[in-house]
Every structure is written in structure tokens, then in C-alpha cells.
C-alpha positions in Angstrom: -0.6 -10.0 -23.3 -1.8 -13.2 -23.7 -4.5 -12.7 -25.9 -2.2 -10.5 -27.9 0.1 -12.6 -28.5 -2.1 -15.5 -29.2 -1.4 -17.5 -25.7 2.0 -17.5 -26.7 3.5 -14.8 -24.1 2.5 -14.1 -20.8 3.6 -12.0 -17.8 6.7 -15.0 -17.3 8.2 -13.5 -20.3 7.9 -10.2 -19.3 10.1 -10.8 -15.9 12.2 -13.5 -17.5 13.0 -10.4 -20.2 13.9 -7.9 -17.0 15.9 -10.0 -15.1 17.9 -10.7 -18.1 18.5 -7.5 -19.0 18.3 -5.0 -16.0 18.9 -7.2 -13.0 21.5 -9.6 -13.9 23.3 -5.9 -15.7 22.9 -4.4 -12.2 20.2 -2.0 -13.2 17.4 -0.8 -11.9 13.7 -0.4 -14.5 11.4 2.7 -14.5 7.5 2.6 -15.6 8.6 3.2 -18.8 11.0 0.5 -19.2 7.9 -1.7 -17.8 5.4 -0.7 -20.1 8.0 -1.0 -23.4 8.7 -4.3 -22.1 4.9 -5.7 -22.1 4.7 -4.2 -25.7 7.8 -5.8 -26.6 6.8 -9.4 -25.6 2.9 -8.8 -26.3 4.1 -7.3 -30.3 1.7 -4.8 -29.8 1.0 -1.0 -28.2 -0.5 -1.2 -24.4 -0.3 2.5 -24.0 -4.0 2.5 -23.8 -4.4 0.0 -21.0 -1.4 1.5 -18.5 -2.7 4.5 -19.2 -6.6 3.8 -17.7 -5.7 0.9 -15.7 -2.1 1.4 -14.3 -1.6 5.1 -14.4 -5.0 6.1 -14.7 -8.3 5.2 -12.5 -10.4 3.4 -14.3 -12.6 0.5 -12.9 -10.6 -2.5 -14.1 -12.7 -4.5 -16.9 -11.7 -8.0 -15.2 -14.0 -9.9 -17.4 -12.2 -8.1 -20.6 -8.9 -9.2 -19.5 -9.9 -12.7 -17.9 -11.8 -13.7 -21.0 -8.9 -13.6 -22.9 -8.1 -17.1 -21.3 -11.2 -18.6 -21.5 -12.4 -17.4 -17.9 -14.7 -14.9 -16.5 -15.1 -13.4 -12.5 -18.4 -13.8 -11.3 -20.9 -13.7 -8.3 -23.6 -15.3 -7.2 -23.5 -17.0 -10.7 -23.7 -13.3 -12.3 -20.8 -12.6 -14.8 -19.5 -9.5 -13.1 -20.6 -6.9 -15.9 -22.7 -9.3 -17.3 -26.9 -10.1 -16.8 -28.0 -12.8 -14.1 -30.0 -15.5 -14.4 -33.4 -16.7 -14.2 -32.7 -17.3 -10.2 -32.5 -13.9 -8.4 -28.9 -14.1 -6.8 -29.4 -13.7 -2.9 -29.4 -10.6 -1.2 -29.2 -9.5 2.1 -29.7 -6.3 3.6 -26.8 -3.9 4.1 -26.1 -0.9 6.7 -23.0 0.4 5.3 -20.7 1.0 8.4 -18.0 -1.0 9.7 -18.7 -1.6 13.5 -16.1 -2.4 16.4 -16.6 -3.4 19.7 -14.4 -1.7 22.3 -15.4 -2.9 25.5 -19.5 -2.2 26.3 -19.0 0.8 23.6 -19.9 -0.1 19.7 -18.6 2.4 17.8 -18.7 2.9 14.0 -15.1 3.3 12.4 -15.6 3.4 8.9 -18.9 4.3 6.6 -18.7 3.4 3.1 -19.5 5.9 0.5 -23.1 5.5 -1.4 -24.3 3.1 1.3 -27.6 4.1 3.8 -25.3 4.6 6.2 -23.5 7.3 4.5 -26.8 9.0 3.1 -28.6 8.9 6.3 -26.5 10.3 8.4 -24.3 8.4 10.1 -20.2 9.2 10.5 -17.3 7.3 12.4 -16.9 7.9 15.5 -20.7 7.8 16.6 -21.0 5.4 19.6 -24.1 3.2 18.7 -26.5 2.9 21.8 -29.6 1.1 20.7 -31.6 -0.6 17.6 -35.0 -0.3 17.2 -34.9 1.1 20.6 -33.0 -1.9 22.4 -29.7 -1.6 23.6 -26.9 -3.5 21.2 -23.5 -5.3 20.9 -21.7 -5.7 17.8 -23.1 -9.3 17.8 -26.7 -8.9 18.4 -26.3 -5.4 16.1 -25.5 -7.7 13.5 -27.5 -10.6 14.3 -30.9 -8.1 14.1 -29.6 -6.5 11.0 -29.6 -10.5 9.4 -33.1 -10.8 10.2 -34.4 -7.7 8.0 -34.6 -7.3 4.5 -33.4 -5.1 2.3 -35.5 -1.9 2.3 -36.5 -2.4 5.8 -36.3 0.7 8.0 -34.4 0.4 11.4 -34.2 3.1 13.8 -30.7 3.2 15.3 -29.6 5.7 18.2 -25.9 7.2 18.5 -24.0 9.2 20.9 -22.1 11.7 19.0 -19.5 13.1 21.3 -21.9 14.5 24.1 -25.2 14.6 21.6 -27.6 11.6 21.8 -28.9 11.4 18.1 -31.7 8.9 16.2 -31.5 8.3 12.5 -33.9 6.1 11.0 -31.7 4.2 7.9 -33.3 2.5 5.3 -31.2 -0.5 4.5 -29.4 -1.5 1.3 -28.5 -4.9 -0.2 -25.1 -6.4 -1.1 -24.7 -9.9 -2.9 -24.4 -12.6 -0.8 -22.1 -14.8 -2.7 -18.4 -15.1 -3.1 -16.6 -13.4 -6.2 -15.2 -16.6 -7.9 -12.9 -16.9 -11.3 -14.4 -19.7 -13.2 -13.9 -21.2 -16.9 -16.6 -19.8 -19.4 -19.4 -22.0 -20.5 -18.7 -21.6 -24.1 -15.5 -20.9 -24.6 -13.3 -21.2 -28.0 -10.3 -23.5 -28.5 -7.9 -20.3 -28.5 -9.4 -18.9 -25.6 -8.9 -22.6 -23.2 -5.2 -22.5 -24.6 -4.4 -19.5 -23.8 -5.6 -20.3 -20.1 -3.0 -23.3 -19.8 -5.7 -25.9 -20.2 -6.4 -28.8 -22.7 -9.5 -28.7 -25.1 -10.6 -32.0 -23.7 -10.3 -30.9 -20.0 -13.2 -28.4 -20.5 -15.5 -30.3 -22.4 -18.8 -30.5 -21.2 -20.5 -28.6 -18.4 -17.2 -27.6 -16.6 -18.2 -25.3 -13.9 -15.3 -25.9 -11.1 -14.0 -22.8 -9.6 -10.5 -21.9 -10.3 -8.5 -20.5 -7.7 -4.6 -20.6 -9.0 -5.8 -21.4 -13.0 -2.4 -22.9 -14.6 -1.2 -20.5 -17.5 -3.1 -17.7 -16.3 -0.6 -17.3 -13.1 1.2 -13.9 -12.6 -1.9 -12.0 -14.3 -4.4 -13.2 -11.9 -2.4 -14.5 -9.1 -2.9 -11.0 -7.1 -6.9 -11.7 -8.0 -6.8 -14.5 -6.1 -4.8 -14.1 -3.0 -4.5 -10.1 -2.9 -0.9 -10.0 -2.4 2.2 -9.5 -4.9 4.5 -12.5 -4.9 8.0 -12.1 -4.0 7.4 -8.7 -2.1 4.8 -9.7 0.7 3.2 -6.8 0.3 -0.7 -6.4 0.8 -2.2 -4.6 -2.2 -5.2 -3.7 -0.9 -3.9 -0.7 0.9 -2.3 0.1 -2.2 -5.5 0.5 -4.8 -8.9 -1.0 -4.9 -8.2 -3.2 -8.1 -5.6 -5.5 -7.0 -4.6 -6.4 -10.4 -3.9 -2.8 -11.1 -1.5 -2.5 -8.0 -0.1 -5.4 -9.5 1.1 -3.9 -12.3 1.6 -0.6 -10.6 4.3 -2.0 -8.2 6.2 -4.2 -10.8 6.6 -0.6 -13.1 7.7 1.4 -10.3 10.3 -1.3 -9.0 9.6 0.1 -5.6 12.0 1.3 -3.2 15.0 -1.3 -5.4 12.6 -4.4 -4.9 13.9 -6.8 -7.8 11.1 -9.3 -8.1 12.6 -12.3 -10.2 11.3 -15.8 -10.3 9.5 -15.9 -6.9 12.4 -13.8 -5.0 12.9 -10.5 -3.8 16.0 -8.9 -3.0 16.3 -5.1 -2.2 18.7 -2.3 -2.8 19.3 1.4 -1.7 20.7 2.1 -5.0 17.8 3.1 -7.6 19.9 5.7 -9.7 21.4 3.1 -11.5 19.4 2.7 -14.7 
């Protein structure tokens, strides 16, 4: 919207618009009256973008969006997207499976998809007995997996219901680095507008991670802190992206939540339009 409209509108507008003309008129706002909303204030069709990113199931093109105000996700240094530098980013190596400890019992509850875990072998539920032939905890299970590299081998034994089973798992890597939003090196004057900053604030080497950047606020607040403001309501649980749930829960006005300005009020009636 914001790079639409030339920094001039943002997400602001788009609420200030619906609280003046479906809240304070007692009325309730479908997807639809969402979406022509956005176009309204951004001067422009967004049917494309709600229809891969809100409605659809797209990956979410953060970078795409971000750089519109001058800023770019990124981790380990890497531009998320983008190529890394000369310095390999760290890596460390990676199982896969979520562990829990439930008194002397370590039992997987969750294996990611496309991880060694899930190509090896190994499911939720499977009560982990050893590592490498040494009995384990959840601590030392993931002290001895911080020791090995990725692409090291490790032989880990499991009770599967009454069935003692070995599976010899080849680790993977993850990056071991924070994602963190952060101004772009070389960005224009439109682009450092439209992100609420001044021109001569980013001169020079500016390389301070943003957590809250001013003028970029509604857009990227659920990047930030993973929850959409006024409702209290965890998006994670909702959809991967948290942006996209964003969006997703402001155009489905869910369950008569009016979200206006930082407050939330909430009505059975959602016939009213």
C-alpha cells in the first residue's frame, strides 16, 4: 500500500476508513469490503496479492513487500531470498524432531516435514532410549547433537510402542542466526520515506536492527511480535506467514471483533452489514 501509494497511505488509513464507515454505522465488514478498501486507499487493484497471499498459499515474498520501505528481512546477514556473503553464515546440525521430557521418558512429539528425522524414519510418539548407544535425556540428547556437524551420522534407538527400533539419521543444518528486519544498505530517498524515517537518519553505514520501524507499523507489527494487536490472538496457530494471518483476520472481522485504533470490542451480531 505504501509503495503504491507513494508512502503516502498505509494500513492506518485503511482502519481509520472502516471505523468511519462500518463501525461507527453499526456494521459489520466482509473480505470483500476489506480488500476494496486497501484498493481504495492504495488507488490501485490488490486482487493479485489477496488472492496468493491472503486467500491463497503462497510463500509470502517478505522482502518484496518490506523493501517497499526501504527495509529487508534477513538472517545470518543473508537477505532472505537473496545471496550471502563472502563469510559462510553458521550452521549447525539439525535432527528434525521436537523432543519432550516426561519424567525418565523422552519422547518425540512433533517431526518436521523434509527434515532427517522425517526421511529416516522417525514418527511422534517413539520413546527415545539411547544415542550412539548411550542412554539419553532431553538435555544431554541435545547437548551431543551440538557437538556434531551437519552431515554427521548418529545412531539413535527408540521404543515404538512395544518394538525396540535403531535408525541411523544423517543430520541436517538449520541457520544459526536470528531472522532480523533491518534498513537496506542502499536504499533510495522514496524508499527511507516511505519507512517513516529521515534521509539524514540513514546516511552512512546504518545497519541497526529494527524491531517496531516507525511508519512501517501495522504492516509489519505482526512480523515482529507474532500477534495481531487489539485481538490478543497468537497467529501462529493461525498460518505460517504471520503477515498473511494478519490480513486474513482483519478481512474476516472474526467472530464481530472490531479492531479500531488499538481496541477490540466484540459483538454476536455479524448479519449486520
Amino acid at each position: 500500500m505504501k509503495t503504491r501509494s507513494n508512502g503516502a497511505k498505509s494500513l492506518d488509513d485503511v482502519m481509520r476508513y472502516l471505523y468511519d464507515e462500518f463501525y461507527k454505522k453499526g456494521r459489520n465488514y466482509t473480505p470483500q469490503d476489506f480488500q476494496k478498501t486497501c484498493e481504495l486507499i492504495a488507488g490501485a487493484s490488490l486482487d493479485e496479492f489477496f488472492s496468493r497471499y491472503v486467500r491463497g498459499r503462497d510463500e509470502f515474498q517478505y522482502n518484496e513487500i518490506l523493501a517497499g520501505a526501504g527495509l529487508q528481512l534477513e538472517q545470518g546477514g543473508i537477505p532472505i531470498g537473496g545471496s550471502g556473503p563472502d563469510t559462510p553464515v553458521r550452521v549447525k546440525a539439525f535432527v528434525g524432531a521436537d523432543l519432550e521430557q516426561t519424567g525418565d521418558r523422552l519422547l518425540i512429539t512433533h517431526v518436521r516435514a523434509g527434515t532427517s528425522a522425517y526421511e529416516q524414519g522417525l514418527n511422534a510418539n517413539d520413546q527415545i532410549v539411547a544415542l550412539d548407544g548411550a542412554r539419553v535425556t532431553k538435555e544431554t540428547f541435545d547437548a551431543r547433537i551440538a557437538e556434531k556437524k551437519p552431515g554427521d551420522t548418529v545412531r539413535v534407538t527408540v521404543f515404538r510402542f512395544d518394538d525396540l527400533r535403531t535408525f541411523d539419521i544423517r543430520l541436517g543444518s538449520r541457520v544459526d542466526a536470528p531472522f532480523r528486519i533491518v534498513p537496506i544498505a542502499q536504499a533510495s530517498d522514496e524508499q527511507i520515506i516511505a519507512g517513516g524515517r529521515s534521509v539524514a537518519q540513514t546516511t552512512g553505514n546504518d545497519r541497526e536492527t529494527i524491531q517496531h520501524p516507525e511508519g512501517v507499523r501495522a504492516q509489519t507489527a505482526s512480523l515482529c511480535s507474532g500477534t495481531l494487536p487489539g485481538c490478543g490472538q497468537s497467529l501462529a496457530s493461525y498460518r505460517r506467514s504471520p503477515l498473511r494471518s494478519d490480513l486474513r483476520l482483519l478481512s474476516r472481522n472474526p467472530a464481530g471483533c472490531k479492531v479500531f485504533a488499538g481496541k477490540s470490542t466484540t459483538s454476536n451480531d455479524t448479519t449486520k452489514n
